[in-house]
TORVO-955207 format. One line per 10 residues: number of its first residue (from 1); their letters; for each residue z negated, y negated, x of C-alpha. Coordinates in Angstrom, 1 decimal. Example, Ala and Ser with C-alpha at 12.3 -4.5 7.8 and 13.67 -1.06 7.14 Angstrom:
1	as	-7.8:4.5:12.3; -7.1:1.1:13.7
//
This chain:
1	xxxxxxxxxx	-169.5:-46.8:10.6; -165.9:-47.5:10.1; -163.7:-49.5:12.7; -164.6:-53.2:12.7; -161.7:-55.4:11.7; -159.3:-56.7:14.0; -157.5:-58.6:11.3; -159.9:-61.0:9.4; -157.2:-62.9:6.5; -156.7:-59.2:4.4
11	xxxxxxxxxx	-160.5:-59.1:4.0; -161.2:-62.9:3.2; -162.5:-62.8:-0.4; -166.2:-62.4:-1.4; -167.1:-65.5:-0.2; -163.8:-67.1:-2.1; -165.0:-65.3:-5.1; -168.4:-66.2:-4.3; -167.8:-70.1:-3.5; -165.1:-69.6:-7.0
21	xxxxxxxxxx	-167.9:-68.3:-9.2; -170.5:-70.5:-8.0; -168.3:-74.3:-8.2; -169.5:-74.0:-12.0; -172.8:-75.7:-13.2; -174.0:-77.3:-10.1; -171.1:-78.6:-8.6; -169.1:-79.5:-11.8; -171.9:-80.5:-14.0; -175.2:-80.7:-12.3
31	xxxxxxxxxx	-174.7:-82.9:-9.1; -172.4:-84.8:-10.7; -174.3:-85.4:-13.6; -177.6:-86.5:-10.6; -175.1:-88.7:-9.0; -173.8:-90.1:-12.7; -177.6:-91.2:-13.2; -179.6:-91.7:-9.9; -176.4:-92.4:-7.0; -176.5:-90.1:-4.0
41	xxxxxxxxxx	-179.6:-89.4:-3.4; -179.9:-86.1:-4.6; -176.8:-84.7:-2.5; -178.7:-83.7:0.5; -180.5:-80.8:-2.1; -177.3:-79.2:-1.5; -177.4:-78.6:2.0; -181.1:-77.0:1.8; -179.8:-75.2:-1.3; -176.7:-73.7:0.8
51	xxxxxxxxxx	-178.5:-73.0:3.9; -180.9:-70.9:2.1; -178.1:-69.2:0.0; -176.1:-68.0:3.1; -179.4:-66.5:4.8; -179.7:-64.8:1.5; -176.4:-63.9:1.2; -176.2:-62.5:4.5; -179.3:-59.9:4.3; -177.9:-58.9:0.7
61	xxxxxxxxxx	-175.0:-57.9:2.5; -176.5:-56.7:5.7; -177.7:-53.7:3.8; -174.8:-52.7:2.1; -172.8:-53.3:4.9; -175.5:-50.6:6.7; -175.6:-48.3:3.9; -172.8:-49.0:1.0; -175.4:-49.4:-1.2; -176.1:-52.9:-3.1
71	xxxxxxxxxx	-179.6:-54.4:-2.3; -180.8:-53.7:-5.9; -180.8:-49.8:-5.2; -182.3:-50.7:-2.0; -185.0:-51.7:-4.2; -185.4:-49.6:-6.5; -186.1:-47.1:-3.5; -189.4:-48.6:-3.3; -190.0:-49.1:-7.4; -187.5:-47.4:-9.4
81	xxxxxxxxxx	-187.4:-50.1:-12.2; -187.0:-53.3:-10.0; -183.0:-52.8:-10.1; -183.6:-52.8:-14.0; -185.9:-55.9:-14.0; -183.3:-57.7:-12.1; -180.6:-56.6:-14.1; -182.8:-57.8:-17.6; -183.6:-61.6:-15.6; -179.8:-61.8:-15.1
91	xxxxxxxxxx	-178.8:-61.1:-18.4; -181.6:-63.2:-19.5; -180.0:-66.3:-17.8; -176.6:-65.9:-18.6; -177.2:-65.0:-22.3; -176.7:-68.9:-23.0; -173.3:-69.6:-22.3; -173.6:-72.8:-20.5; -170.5:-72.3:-18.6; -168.0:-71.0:-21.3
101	xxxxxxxxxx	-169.3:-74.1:-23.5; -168.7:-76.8:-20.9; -165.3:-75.5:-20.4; -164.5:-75.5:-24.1; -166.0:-79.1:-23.7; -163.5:-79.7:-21.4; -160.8:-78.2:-22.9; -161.2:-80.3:-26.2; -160.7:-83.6:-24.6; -157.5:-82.3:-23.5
111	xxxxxxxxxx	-156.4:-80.6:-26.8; -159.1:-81.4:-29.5; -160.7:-78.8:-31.3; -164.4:-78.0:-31.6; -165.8:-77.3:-28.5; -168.4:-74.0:-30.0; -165.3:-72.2:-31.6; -163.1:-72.7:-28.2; -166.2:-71.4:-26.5; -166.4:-68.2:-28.5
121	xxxxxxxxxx	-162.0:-68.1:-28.1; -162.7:-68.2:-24.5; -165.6:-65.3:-24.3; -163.1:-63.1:-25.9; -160.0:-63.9:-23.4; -163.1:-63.4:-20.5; -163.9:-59.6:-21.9; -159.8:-58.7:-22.5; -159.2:-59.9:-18.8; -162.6:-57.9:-17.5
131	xxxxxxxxxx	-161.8:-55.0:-19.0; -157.8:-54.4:-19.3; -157.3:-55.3:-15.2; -156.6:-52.5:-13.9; -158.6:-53.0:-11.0; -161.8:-55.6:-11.5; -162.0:-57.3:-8.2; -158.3:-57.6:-7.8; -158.5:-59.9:-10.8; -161.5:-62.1:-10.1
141	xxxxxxxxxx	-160.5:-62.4:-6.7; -157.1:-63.7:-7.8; -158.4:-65.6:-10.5; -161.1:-67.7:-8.1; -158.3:-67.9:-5.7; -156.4:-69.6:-7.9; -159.1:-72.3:-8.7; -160.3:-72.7:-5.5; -156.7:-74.1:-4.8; -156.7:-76.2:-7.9
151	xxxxxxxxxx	-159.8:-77.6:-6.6; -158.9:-78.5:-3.5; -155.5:-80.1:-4.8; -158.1:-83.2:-7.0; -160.1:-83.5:-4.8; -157.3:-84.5:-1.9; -155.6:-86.9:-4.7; -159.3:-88.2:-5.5; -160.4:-89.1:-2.2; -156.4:-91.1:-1.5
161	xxxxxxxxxx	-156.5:-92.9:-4.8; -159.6:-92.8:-7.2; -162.8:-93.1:-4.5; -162.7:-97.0:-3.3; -164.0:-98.0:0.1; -167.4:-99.1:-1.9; -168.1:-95.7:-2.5; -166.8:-94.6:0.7; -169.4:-96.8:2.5; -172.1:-95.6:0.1
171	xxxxxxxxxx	-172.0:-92.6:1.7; -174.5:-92.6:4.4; -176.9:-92.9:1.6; -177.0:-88.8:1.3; -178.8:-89.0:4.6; -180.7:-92.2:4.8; -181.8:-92.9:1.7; -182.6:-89.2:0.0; -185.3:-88.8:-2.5; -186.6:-86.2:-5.5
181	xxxxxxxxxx	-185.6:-88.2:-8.3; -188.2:-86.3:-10.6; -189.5:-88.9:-12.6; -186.1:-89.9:-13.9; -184.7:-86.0:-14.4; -187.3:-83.7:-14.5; -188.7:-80.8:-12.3; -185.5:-78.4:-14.1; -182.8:-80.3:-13.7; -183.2:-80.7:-10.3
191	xxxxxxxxxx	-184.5:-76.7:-9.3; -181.3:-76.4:-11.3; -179.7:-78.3:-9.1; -181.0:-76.5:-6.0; -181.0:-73.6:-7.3; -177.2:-72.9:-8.4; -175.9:-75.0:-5.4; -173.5:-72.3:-4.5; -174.0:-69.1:-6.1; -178.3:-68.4:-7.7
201	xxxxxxxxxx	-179.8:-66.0:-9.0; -177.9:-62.8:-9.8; -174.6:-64.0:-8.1; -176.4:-63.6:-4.9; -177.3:-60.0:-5.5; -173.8:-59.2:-6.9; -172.5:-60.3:-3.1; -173.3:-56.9:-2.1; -170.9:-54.9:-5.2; -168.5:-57.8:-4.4
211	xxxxxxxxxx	-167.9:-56.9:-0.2; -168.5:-53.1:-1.2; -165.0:-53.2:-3.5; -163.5:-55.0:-0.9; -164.3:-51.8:2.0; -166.6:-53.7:4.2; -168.5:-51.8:6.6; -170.1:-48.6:4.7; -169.4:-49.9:1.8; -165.3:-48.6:2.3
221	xxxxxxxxxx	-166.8:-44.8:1.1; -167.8:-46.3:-2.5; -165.2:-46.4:-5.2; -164.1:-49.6:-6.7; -164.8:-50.7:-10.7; -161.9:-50.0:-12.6; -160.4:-50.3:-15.9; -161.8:-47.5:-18.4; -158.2:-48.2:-20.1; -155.5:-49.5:-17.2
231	xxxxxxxxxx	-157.3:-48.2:-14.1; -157.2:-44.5:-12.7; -161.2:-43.5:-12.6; -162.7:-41.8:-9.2; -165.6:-40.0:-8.3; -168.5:-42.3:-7.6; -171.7:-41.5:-6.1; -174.8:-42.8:-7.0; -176.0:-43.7:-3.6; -174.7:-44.4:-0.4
241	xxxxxxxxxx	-174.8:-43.5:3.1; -176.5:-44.5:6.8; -175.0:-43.9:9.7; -176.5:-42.9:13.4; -177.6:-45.6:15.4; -175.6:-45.0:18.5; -174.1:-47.2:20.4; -170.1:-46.4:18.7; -171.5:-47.2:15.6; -173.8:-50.4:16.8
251	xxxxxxxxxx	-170.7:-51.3:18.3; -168.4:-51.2:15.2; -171.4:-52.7:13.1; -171.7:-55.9:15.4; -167.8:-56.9:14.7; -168.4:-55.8:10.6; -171.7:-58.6:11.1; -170.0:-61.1:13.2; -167.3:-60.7:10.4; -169.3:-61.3:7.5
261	xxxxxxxxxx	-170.8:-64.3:8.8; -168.1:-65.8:9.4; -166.4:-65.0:6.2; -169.1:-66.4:3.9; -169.3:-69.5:6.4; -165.7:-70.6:6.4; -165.5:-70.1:2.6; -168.7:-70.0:0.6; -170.5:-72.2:2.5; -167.7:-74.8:3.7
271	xxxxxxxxxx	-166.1:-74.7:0.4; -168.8:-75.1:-1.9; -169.9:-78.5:0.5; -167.2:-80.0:0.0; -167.0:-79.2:-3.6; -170.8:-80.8:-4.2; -170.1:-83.8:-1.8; -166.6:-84.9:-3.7; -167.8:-84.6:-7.1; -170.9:-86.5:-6.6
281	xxxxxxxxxx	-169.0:-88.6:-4.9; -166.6:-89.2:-7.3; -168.9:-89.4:-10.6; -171.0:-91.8:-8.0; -167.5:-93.9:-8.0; -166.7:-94.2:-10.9; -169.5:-93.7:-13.8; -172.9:-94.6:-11.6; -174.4:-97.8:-13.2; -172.0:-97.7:-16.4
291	xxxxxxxxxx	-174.1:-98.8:-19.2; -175.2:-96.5:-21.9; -173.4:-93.6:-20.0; -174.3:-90.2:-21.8; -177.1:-88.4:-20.3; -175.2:-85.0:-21.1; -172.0:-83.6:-20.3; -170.5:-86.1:-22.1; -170.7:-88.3:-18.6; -167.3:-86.5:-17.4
301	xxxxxxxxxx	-165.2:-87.5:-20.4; -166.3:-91.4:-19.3; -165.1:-90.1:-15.6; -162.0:-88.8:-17.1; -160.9:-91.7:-18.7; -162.3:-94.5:-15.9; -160.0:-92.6:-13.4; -156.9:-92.4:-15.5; -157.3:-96.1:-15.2; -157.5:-96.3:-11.7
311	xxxxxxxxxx	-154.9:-93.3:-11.0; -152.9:-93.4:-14.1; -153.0:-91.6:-17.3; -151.8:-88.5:-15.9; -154.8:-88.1:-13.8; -157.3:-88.1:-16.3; -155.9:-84.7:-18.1; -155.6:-83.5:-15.1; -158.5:-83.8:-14.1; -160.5:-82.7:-17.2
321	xxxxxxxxxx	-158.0:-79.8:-16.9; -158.7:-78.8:-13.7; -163.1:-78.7:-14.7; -162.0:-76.6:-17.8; -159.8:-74.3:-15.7; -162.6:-74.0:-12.8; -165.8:-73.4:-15.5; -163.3:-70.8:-17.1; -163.2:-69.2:-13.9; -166.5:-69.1:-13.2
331	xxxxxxxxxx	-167.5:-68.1:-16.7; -164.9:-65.0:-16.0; -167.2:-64.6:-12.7; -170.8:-64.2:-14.4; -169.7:-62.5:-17.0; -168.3:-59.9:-14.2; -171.3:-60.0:-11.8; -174.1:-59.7:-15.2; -172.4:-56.5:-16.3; -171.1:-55.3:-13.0
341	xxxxxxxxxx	-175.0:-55.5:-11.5; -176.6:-53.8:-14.9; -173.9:-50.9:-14.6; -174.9:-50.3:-10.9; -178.5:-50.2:-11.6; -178.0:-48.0:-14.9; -175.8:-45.9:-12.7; -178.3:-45.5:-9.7; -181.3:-45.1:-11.5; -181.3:-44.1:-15.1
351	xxxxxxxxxx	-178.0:-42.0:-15.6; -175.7:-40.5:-12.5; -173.5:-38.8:-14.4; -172.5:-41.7:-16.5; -169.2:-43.4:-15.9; -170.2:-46.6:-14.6; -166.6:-48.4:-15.5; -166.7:-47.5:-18.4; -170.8:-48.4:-18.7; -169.2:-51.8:-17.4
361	xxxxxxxxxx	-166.8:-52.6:-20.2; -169.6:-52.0:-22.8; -172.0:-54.3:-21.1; -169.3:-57.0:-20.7; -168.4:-56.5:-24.8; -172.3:-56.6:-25.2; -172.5:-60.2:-23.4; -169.1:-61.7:-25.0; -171.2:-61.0:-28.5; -174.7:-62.1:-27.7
371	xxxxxxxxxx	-172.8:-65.5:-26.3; -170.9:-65.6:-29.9; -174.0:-65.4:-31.8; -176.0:-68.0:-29.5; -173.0:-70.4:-30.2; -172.6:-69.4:-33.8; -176.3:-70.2:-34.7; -175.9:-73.6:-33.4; -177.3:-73.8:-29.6; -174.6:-75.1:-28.1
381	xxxxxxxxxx	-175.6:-77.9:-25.3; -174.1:-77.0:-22.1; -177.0:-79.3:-19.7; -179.6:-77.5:-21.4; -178.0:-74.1:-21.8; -177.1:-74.6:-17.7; -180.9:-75.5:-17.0; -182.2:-72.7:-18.7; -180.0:-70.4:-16.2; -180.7:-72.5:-13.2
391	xxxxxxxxxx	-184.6:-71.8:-13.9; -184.5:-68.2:-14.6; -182.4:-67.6:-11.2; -184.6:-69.9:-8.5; -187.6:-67.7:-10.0; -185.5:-64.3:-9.2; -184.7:-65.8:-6.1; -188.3:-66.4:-5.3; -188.9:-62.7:-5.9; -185.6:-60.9:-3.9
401	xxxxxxxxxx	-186.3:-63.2:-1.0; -189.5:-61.4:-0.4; -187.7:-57.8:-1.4; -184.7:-58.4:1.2; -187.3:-58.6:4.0; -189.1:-55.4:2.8; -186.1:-53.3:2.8; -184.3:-54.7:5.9; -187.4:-54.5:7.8; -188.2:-51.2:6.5
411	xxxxxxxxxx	-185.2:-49.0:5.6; -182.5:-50.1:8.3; -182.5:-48.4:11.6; -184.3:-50.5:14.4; -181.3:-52.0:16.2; -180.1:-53.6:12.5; -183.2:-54.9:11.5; -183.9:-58.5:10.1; -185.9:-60.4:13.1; -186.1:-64.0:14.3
421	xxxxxxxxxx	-184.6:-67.1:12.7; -183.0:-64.9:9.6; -186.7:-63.2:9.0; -187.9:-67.1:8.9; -185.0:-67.8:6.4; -186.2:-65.4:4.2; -189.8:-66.6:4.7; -188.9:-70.3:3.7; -186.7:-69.3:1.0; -189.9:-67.2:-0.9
431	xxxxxxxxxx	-191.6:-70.6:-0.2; -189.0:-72.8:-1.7; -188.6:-70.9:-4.6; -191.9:-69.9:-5.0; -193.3:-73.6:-5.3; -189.6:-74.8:-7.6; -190.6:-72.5:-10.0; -194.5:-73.3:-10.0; -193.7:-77.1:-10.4; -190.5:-77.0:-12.7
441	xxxxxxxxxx	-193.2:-74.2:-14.8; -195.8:-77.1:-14.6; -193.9:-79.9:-15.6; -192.2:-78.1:-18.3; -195.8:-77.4:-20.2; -196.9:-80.6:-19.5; -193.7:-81.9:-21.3; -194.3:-79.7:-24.2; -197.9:-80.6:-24.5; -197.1:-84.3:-24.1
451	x	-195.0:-84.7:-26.8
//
């Protein structure tokens, strides 16, 4: 096991990237979109839906941190297809490009335009960035950085000058008066909801390629993705590595472990919390109870335009600015993980001697034109593009949840296993999950059959 960190600020960035990729659908669209309809009472989803994320998070990456291998080969070590079923559920979910199209939305009531062709403009800017950096992670990190900071800079102006003390007083509500507002949204709007509070579905499992390019724990013997055309390629093996259970190494693993929690708690968790809260918050401010408000994403150019009056003109671009820049980036983020999880498994399973960056660059080409053609044949709504996603990942997550405990109970030396309130996590998460995705699968056939 190599030396824990001393120094924590040069290795703070998965959980930036993770908390950048995930303020997409949920926290840009979805809650704000609840809290646009129903008020706050929907808000406390996000905590459950966090909580359970950084459990998860935390045994994906208590793994690789172990071995340097992602939890999907861990996997695929007990069936050698379940990396490759994972890898097709993924891609299944992010074939609609929900997040690309709800950043062209964005971008048209700032510039005009049609939103389907600025979509497909901006799925081609995502696969020149993906694969001419010369180093992948580099990028995204920089890139969710970036937006992160953007964030943070609205929502400061927001809460001085755009959220009145109303609002402000409403608050308390997210505690005392929270409810499952079913009946009004539906079963998939709020798994959705739940689901994609944070990161969801694949993003999760793509936590463990994220901290292995960064060189945490065992992951530092793994090469990183590179450009097949900028970047200089390395040696990569197709598996990774476990290390003696004495008490050096159990030593060095406890700072990588107390590291990585704190990491994805100061930055994934505490980031995307206040991301959910403020935008709720916000569309609660200023569009809740506006009549004939669009039940689609429609909603933020009303928000836009209702806080340019209250700010000044300025702040309505800027604000619709900001949402395009932050689904952009998040966009540039799934398209990364979707590929960068596929070439992994491909890699590990199917085809060692294959070059997985270059693998990496095909698979991202392969995604930019299935999203083309889904926007070129006309299905183009963001809400239901986003639900669709949403669905397909609190179902994966049902599944993994159960995985993580089989191969951190089963492959990891003794003194590293999962035990106690984590092993519970996991536990509750294949229950939450589990019973989502029965009810949002039930109401979705009784919907279909009703009409």
């Amino acid at each position: 096991m190599p030396a824990a960190p001393t120094r924590y600020l040069p290795l703070i960035g998965p959980g930036i990237i993770a908390a950048g990729v995930g303020l997409a659908s949920g926290e840009f669209i979805l809650y704000p979109f609840i809290a646009s309809q129903v008020g706050l009472v929907f808000v406390w989803a996000a905590v459950v839906g966090l909580v359970t994320q950084f459990f998860l998070n935390m045994e994906i990456e208590r793994y690789t941190l172990a071995t340097g291998e992602t939890a999907l080969t861990g996997f695929s070590r007990y069936w050698r297809h379940w990396g490759l079923v994972f890898a097709i559920l993924t891609y299944f979910a992010n074939l609609w490009p929900g997040w690309a199209t709800s950043s062209a939305t964005l971008f048209s009531y700032l510039f005009g335009g049609t939103p389907r062709y600025i979509a497909i403009g901006l799925l081609v800017l995502i696969g020149l960035i993906l694969t001419l950096a010369p180093v992948v992670y580099v990028a995204l990190e920089r890139a969710q950085m970036l937006k992160v900071a953007a964030v943070i800079l609205l929502f400061v102006v927001a809460a001085i000058f755009a959220i009145g003390a109303s609002a402000w007083g409403d608050l308390p509500q997210v505690v005392t008066r929270p409810r499952i507002p079913a009946e009004e949204l539906g079963f998939a709007v709020l798994l959705g909801a739940l689901a994609f509070a944070g990161g969801g579905g694949g993003q999760n499992l793509v936590q463990a390629n994220w901290i292995r390019d960064k060189g945490f724990g065992m992951g530092s013997y793994v090469p990183r993705l590179v450009s097949p055309i900028t970047g200089q390629p390395e040696a990569e093996p197709s598996t990774g590595y476990i290390f003696q259970p004495n008490e050096r190494n159990l030593s060095r693993w406890r700072g990588w472990w107390k590291f990585a929690n704190i990491e994805q708690l100061t930055t994934f968790v505490l980031i995307t919390f206040l991301t959910i809260l403020f935008t709720s918050l916000l569309a609660y401010a200023t569009v809740y109870g506006t009549p004939d408000l669009a039940n689609n994403i429609n909603f933020i150019k009303t928000e836009g335009e209702i806080l340019g009056e209250r700010v000044g003109p300025w702040f309505q671009y800027f604000f619709w600015f900001v949402g395009a820049f932050s689904l952009f980036a998040a966009a540039l983020g799934i398209v990364d993980y979707t590929s960068r999880l596929a070439a992994d498994v491909v890699k590990t399973s199917y085809a060692r001697k294959i070059n997985e960056s270059k693998l990496y660059a095909w698979l991202v080409w392969g995604l930019v034109a299935i999203g083309i053609a889904v926007l070129l044949v006309g299905f183009d709504q963001p809400i239901v593009l986003l639900v669709i996603a949403a669905v397909v990942g609190g179902f994966m997550m049902f599944i993994y949840s159960g995985l993580l405990i089989l191969i951190n109970r089963k492959l990891l030396p003794a003194p590293i296993k999962v035990r106690g309130v984590r092993l519970a996590a996991l536990v509750w998460s294949i229950l939450l999950f589990g019973t989502l995705s029965v009810l949002t699968f039930h109401d979705q056939i009784g919907r279909l059959f009703g009409d």
